[in-house]
Backbone bond lengths (Angstrom), bond angles and torsions (degrees), N, CA, C in turn:
res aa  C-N    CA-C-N  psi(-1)  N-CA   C-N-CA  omega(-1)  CA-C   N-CA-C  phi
1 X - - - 1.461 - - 1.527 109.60 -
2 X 1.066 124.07 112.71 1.529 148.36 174.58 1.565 111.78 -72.14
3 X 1.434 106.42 104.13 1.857 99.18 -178.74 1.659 86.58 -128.97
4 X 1.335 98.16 169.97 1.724 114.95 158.35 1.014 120.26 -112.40
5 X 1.540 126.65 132.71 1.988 112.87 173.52 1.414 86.95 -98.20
6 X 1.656 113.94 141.34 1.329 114.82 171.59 1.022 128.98 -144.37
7 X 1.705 143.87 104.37 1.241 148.75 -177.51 1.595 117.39 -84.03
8 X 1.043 121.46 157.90 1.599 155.80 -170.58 1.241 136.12 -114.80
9 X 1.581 143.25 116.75 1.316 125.41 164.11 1.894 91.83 -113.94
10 X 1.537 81.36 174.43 1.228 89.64 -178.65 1.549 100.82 -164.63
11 X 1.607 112.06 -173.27 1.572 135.85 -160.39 1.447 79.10 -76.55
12 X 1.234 138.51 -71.09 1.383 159.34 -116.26 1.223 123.55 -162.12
13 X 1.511 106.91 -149.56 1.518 140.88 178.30 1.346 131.85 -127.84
14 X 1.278 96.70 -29.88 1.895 80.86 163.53 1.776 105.19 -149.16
15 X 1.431 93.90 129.66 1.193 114.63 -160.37 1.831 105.66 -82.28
16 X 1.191 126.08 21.45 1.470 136.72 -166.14 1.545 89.82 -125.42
17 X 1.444 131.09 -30.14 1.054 116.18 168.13 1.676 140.48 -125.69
18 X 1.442 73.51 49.73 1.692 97.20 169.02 1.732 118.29 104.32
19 X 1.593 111.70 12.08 1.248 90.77 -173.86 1.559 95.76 -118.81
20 X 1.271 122.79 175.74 1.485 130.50 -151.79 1.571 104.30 -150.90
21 X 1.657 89.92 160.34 1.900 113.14 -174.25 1.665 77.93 -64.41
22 X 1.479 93.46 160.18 1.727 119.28 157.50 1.597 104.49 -128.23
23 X 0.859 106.20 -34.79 1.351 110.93 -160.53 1.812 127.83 -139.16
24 X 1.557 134.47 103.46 1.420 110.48 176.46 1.344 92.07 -110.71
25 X 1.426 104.46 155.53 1.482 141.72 147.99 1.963 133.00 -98.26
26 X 1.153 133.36 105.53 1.218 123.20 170.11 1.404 111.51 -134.68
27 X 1.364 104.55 155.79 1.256 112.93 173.89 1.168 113.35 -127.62
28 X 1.623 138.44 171.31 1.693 134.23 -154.59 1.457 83.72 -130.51
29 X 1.658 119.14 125.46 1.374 124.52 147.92 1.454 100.13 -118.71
30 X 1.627 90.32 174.85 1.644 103.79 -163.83 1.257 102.78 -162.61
31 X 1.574 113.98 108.35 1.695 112.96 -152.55 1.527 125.36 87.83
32 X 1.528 99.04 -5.94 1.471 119.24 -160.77 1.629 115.41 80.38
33 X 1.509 111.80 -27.30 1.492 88.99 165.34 1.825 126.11 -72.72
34 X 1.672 103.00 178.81 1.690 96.28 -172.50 1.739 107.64 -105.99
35 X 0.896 88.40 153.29 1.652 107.44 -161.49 1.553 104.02 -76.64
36 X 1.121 118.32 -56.17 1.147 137.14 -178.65 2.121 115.68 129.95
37 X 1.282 91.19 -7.64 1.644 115.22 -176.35 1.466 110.25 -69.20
38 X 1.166 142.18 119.06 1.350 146.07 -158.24 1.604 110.63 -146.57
39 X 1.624 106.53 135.73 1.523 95.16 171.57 1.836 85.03 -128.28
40 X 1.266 100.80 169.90 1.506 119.26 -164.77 1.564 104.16 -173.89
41 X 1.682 105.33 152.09 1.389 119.35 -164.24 0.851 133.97 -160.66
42 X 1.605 158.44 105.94 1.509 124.90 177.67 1.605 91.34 -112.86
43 X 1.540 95.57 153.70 1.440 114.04 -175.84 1.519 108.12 -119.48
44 X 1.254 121.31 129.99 1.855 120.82 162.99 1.404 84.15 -74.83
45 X 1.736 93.03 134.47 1.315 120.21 143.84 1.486 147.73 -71.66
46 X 1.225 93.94 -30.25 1.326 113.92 158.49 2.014 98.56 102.26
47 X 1.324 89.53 10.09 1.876 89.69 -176.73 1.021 90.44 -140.74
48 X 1.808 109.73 -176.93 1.444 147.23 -152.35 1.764 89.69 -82.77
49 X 1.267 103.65 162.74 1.899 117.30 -172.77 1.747 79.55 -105.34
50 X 0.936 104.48 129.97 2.124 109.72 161.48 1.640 97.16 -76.98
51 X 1.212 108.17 170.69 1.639 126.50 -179.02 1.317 97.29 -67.89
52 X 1.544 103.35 -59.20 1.889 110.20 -149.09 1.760 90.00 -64.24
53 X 1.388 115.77 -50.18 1.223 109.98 -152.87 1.942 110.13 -75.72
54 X 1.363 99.82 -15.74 1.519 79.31 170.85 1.784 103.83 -95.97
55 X 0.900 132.79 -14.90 1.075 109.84 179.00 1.723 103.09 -80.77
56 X 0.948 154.49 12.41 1.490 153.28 107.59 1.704 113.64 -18.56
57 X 1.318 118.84 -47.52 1.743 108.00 -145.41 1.349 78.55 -146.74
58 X 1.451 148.77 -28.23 1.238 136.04 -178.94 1.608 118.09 96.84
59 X 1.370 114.48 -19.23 1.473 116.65 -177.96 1.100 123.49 -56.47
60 X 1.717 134.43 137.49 1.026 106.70 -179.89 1.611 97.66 -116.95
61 X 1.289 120.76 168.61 1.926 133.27 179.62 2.080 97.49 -64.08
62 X 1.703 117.90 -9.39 0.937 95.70 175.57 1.914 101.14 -103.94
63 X 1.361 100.53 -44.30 1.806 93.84 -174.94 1.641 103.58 -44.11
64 X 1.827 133.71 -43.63 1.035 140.91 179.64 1.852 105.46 -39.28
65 X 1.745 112.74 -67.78 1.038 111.22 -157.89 1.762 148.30 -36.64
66 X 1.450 92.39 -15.13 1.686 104.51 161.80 1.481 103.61 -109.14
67 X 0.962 152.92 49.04 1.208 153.47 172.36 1.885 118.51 -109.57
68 X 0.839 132.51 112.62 1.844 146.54 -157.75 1.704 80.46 -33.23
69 X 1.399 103.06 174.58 1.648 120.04 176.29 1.729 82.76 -116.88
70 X 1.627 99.77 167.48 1.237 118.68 172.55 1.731 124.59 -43.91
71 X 0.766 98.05 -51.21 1.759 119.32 173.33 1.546 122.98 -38.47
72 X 1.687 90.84 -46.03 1.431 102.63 176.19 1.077 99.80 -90.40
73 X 1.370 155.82 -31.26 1.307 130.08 -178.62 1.569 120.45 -100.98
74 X 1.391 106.34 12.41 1.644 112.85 173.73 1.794 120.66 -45.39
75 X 1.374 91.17 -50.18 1.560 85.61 -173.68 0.954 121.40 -112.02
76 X 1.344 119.78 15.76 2.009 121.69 141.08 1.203 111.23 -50.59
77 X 1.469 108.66 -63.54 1.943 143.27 171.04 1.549 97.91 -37.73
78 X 1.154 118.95 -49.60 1.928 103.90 -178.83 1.836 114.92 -109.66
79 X 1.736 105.11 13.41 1.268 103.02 159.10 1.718 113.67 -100.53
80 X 1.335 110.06 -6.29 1.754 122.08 170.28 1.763 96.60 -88.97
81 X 1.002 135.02 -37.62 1.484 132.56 -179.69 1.659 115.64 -79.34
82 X 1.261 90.06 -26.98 1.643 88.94 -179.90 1.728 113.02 41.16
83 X 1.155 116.68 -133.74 1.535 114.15 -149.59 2.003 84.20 -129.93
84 X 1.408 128.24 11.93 1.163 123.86 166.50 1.762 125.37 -90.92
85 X 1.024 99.61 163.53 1.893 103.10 175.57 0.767 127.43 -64.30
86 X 0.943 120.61 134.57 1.667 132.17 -171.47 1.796 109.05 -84.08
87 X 1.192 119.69 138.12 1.701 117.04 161.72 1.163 119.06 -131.54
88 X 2.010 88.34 123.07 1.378 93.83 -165.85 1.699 103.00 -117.90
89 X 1.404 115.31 179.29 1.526 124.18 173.22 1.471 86.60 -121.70
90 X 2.074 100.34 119.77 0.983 119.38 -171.78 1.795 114.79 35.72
91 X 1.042 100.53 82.36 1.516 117.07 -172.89 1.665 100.41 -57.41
92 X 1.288 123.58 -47.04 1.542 112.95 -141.62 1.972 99.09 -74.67
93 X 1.153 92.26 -10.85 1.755 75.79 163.96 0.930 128.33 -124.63
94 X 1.566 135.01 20.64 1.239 137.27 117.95 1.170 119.30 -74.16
95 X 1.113 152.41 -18.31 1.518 136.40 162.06 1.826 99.67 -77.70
96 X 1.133 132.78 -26.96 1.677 113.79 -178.78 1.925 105.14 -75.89
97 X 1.199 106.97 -23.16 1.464 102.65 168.93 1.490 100.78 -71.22
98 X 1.888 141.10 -59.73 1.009 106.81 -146.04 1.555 100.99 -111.22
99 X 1.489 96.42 31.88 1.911 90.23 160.44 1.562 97.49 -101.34
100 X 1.403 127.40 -45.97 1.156 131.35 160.50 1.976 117.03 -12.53
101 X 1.596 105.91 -56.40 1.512 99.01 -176.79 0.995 111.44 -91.03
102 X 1.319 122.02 -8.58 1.467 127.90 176.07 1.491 126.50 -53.81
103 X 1.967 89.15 -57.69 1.313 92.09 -178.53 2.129 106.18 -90.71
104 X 1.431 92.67 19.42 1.197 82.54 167.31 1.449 139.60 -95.43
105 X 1.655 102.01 0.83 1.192 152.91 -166.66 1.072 117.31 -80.83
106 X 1.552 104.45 -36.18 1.742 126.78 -166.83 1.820 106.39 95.24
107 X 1.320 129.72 19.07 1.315 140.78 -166.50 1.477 111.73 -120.48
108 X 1.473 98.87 156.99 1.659 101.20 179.24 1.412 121.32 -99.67
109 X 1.554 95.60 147.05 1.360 109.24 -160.28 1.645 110.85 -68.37
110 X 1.248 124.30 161.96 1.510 135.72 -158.56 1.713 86.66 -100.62
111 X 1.490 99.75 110.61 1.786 95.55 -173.20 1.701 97.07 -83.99
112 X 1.554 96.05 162.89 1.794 123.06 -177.20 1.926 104.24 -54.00
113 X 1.165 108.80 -11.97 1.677 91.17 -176.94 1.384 101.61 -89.28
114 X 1.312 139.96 -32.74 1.345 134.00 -172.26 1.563 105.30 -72.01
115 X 0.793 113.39 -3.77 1.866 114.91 -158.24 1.833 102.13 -100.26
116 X 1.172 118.08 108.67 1.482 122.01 178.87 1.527 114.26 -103.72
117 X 1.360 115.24 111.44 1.682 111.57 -175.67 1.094 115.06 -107.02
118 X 1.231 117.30 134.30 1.141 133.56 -172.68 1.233 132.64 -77.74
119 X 1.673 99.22 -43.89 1.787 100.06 157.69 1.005 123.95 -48.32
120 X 1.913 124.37 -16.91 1.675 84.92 -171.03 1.734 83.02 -108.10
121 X 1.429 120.82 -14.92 1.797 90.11 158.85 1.378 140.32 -16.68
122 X 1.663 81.97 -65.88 1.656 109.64 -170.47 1.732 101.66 -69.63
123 X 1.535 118.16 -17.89 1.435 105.32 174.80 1.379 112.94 -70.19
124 X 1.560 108.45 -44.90 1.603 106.89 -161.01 1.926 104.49 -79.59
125 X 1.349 103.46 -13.71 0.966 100.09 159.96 1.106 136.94 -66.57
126 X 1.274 111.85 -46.20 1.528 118.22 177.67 1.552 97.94 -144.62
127 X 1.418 108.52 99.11 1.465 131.30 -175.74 1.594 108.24 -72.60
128 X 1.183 131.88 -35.65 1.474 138.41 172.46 1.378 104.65 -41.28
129 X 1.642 111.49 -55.63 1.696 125.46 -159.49 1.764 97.07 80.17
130 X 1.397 90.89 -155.56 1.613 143.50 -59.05 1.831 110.92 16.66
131 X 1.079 125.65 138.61 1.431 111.79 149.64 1.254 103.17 -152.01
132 X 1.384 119.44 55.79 1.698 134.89 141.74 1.418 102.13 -67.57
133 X 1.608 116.55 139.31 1.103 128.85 153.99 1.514 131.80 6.65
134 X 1.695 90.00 -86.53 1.564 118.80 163.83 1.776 130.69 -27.63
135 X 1.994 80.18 -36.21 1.521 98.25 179.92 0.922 103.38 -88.02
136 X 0.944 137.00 -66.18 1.399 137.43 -167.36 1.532 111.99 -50.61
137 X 1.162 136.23 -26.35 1.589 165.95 -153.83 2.051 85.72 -84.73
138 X 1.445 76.26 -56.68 2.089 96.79 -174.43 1.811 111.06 -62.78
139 X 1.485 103.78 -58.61 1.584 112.85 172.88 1.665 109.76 -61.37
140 X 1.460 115.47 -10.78 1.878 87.20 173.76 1.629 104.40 -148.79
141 X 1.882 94.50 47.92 1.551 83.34 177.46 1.115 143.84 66.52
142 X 1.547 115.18 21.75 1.628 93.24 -170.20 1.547 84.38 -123.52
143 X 0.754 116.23 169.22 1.677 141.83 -152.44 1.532 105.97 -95.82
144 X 1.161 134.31 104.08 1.572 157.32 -163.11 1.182 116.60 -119.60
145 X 1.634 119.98 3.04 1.427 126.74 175.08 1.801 130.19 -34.67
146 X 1.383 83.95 -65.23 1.520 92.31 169.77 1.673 136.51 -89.34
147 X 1.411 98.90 34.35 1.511 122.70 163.90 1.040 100.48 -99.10
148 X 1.426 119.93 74.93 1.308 117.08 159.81 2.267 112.46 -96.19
149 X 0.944 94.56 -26.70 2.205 104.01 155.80 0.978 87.71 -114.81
150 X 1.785 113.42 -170.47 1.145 134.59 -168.10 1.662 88.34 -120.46
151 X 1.316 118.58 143.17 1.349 137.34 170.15 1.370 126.71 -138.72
152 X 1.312 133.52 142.41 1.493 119.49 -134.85 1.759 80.06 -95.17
153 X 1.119 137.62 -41.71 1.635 128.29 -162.23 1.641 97.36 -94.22
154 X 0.891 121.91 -16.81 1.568 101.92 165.56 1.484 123.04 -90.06
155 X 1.644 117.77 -6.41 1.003 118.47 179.70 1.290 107.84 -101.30
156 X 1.444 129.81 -4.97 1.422 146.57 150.09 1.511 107.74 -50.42
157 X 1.167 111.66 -76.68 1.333 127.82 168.09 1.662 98.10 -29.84
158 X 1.230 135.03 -90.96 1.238 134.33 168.89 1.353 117.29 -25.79
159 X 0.732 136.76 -81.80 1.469 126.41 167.19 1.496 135.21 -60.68
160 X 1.176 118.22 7.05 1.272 129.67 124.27 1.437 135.18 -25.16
161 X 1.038 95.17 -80.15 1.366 127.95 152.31 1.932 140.34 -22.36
162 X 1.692 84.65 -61.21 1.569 100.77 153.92 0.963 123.17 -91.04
163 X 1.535 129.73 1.97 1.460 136.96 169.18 1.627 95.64 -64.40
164 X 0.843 88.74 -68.07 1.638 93.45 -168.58 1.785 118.16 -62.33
165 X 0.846 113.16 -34.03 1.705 115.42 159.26 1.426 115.09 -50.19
166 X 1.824 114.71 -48.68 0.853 117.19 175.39 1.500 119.51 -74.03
167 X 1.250 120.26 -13.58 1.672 113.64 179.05 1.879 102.77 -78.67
168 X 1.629 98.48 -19.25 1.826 96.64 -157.63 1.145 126.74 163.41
169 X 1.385 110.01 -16.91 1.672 138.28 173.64 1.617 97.90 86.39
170 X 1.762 102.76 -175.80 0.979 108.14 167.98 1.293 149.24 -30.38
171 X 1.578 117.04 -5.45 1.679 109.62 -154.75 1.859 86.50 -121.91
172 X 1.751 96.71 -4.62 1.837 88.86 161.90 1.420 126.87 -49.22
173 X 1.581 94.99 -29.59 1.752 113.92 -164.81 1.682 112.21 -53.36
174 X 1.435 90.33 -53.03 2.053 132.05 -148.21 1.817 68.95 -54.69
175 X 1.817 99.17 128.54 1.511 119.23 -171.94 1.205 127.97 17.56
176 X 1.191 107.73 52.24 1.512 113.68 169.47 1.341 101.07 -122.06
177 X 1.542 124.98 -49.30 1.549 117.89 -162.52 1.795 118.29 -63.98
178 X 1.203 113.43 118.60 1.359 131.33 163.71 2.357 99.78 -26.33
179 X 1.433 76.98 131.94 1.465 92.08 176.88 1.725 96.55 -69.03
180 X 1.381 130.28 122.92 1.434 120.57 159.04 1.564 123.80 -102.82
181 X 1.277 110.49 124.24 2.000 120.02 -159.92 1.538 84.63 -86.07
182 X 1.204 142.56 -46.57 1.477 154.92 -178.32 1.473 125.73 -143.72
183 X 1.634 98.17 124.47 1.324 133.62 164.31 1.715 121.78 -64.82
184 X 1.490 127.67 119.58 1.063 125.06 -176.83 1.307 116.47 -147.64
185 X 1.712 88.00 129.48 1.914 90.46 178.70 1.725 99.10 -130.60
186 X 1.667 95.67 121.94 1.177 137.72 149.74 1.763 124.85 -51.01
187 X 1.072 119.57 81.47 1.373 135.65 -171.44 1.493 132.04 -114.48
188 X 1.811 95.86 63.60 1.731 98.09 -161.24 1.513 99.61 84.49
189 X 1.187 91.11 -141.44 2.302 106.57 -169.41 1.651 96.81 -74.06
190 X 1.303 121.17 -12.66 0.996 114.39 -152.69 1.732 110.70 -116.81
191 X 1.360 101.83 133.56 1.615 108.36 -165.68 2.203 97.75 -123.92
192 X 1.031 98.60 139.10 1.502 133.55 174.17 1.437 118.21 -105.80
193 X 1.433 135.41 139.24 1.216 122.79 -163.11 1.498 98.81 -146.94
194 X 1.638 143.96 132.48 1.650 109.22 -153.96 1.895 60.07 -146.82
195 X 1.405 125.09 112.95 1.653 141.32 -172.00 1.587 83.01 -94.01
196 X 1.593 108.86 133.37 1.884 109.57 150.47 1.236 109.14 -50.34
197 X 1.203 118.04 174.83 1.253 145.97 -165.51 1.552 117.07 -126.51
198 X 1.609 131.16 139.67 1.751 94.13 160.50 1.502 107.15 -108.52
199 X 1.511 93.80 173.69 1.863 113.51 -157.87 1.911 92.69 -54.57
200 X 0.746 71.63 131.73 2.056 89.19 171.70 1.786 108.72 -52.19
201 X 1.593 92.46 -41.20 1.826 78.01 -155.93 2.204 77.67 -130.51
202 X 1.328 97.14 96.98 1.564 101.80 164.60 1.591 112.61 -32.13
203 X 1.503 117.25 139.61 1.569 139.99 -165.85 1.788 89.37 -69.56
204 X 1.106 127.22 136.52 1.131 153.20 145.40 1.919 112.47 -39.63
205 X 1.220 106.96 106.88 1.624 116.49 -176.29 1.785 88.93 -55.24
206 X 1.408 99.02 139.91 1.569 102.36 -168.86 1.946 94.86 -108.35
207 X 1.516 101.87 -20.66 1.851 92.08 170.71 1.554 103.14 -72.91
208 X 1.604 82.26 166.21 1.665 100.34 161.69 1.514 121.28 -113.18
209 X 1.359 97.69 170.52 2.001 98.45 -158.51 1.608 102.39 -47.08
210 X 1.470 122.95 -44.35 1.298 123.30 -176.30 1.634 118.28 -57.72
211 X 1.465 94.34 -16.13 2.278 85.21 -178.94 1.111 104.06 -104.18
212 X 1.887 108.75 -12.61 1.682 88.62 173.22 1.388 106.58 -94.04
213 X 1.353 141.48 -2.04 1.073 131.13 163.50 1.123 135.66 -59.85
214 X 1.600 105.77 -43.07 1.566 124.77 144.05 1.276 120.98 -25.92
215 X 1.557 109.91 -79.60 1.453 119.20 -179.88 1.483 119.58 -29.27
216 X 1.719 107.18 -66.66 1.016 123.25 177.72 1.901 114.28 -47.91
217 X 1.255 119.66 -36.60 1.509 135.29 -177.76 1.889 97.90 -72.35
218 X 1.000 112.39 -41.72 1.782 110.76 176.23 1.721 113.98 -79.28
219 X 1.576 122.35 -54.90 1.613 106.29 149.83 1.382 117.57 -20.51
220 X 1.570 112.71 -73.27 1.672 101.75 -159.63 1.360 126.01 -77.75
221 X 1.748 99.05 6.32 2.079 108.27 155.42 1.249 122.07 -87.11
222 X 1.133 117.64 -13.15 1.554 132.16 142.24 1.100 137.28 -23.41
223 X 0.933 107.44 -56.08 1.589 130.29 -179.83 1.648 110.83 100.74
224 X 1.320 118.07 158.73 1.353 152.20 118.54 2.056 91.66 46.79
225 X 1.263 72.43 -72.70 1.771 89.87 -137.57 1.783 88.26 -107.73
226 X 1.483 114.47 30.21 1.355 116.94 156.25 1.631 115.67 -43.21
227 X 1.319 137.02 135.14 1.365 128.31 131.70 1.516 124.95 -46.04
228 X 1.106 115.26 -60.74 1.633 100.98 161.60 1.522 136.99 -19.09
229 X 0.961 106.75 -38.16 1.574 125.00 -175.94 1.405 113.97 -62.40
230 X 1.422 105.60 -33.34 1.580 121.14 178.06 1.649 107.92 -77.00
231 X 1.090 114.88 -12.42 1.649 108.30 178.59 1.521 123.84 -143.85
232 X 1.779 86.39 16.78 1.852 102.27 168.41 1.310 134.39 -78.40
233 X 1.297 116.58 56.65 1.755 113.30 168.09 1.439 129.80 -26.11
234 X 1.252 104.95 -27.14 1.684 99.70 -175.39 1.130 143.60 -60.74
């Protein structure tokens, strides 16, 4: 199962009255673990940076100003999303920003069933709270060091992370995760591709001549038309 966890910066707070994405982050899990596949972005808004909100994420209206507008990076952004769910922390205000540019685009909006939130996971999970990020980061160990702003692909990365704690922890993974032949990060126009490799120095046959002789002696009571035969080195 193919999902995205995906974080957001932005101008602001409410995207109905004038303020805008700067920035997405996503990352590709599958099983809930992460693939290593990443898309990432910053967008000019085409407006002024507010105080409060850059000192949140650090952006400023000048580092933004050569940076693509929404438009141009729409359908990189929904050829990395494809037709899977999105995971968000507290989704409904990152999805009202990026249905907001969507349909500002002339495009259709990312409807409420694909959209999986996590805050209220993490509520019914643990109804007491904290279940900010940070906290949650704190309740399962994982390492939040370099959140020192908020950044939309490292907080992907981070919540990644607690996605999967929150589905069950680690042992969700154990034979479930999709074999990946290639790693890819999506960076603006620009795509990276990092292919496995094979092992340099082939694994050392761990039988000895006597069990594969064996082996080989039980195949050919088999018969003929064994399957074995097709993948007997010995």
């Amino acid at each position: 199962m193919r999902e995205l966890v995906l974080d957001t910066e932005t101008t602001g707070l409410d995207p109905r009255g004038g303020d805008r994405l700067v920035e997405i982050g996503a990352v590709e899990v599958i099983n809930y673990v992460p693939t290593g596949n990443a898309y990432h972005v910053y967008i000019n808004p085409q407006r002024s940076m507010p105080t409060a909100a850059f000192e949140v994420h650090g952006l400023s209206e000048d580092f933004l100003s050569d940076k693509p507008l929404f438009h141009d990076v729409a359908s990189g952004f929904l050829d990395f999303v494809a037709t899977d769910n999105l995971v968000i922390h507290n989704a409904a205000f990152d999805m009202g920003f990026i249905n907001m540019e969507l349909q500002g685009a002339g495009l259709a909006a990312i409807p409420p069933e694909r959209v999986v939130d996590t805050l209220q996971i993490a509520r019914r999970k643990h109804p007491s709270g904290p279940n900010s990020l940070d906290a949650l980061c704190s309740r399962y160990g994982i390492d939040n060091s370099k959140r020192t702003k908020h950044g939309a692909l490292l907080d992907a990365e981070l919540l990644a992370e607690v996605y999967l704690e929150l589905r069950g922890g680690r042992q969700a993974g154990l034979g479930l995760q999709t074999r990946v032949e290639a790693s890819t990060q999506h960076i603006g126009h620009n795509t990276e591709t990092y292919r496995a490799t094979l092992r340099p120095t082939p694994l050392v046959r761990q039988s000895c001549p006597e069990e594969a002789e064996a082996h080989a002696a039980f195949v050919e009571g088999i018969g003929e038309n064994a399957l074995w035969r097709k993948y007997d080195t010995a």
